[in-house]
N, C-alpha and C positions, 0 to 999 in steps of 0.2 A: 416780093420783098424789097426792090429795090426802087419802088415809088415808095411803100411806107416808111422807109428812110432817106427820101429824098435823094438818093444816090445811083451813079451806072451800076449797070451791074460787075463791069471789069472792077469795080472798087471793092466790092462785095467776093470776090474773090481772089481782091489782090495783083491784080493786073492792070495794065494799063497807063497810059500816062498820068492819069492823077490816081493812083491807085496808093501811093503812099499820102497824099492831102487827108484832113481830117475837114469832118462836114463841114465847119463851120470856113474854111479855106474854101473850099467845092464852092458852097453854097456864095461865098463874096465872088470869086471867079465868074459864077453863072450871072450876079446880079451883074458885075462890071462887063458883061457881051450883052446886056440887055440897053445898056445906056447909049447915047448920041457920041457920035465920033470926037466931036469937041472937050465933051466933058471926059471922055474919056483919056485922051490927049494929056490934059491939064493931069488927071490920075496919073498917070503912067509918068507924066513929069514928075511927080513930087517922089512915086515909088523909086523911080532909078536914082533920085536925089539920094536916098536913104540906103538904095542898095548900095551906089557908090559909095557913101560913107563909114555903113560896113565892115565894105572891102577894104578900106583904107586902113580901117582899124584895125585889123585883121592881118594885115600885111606888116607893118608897125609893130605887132605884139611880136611876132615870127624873131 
């Protein structure tokens, strides 16, 4: 069951550390561990840009 939905099995039962992620999360995850260190980098720089920002918001509203 958990190849026909593209997912671990800990998902499929609720467990695990991506167990609360929906496929389409899982599924960007898995593609971003398949990419070059570089490119990856560069991602991970714009995502923290955004998390940061956020957080800022977030903090602000409070």
């Amino acid at each position: 069951m958990a190849k026909v939905f593209s997912v671990t099995v800990d998902f499929l039962i609720g467990e695990g550390e991506n167990a609360s992620y929906d496929k389409e999360t899982v599924n960007r995850i898995n593609d971003i561990q398949k990419m070059d260190d570089e490119t990856k980098k560069v991602l991970f720089n714009v995502i923290d840009t955004y998390i940061q920002n956020f957080k800022t918001k977030q903090a602000f509203k409070k």
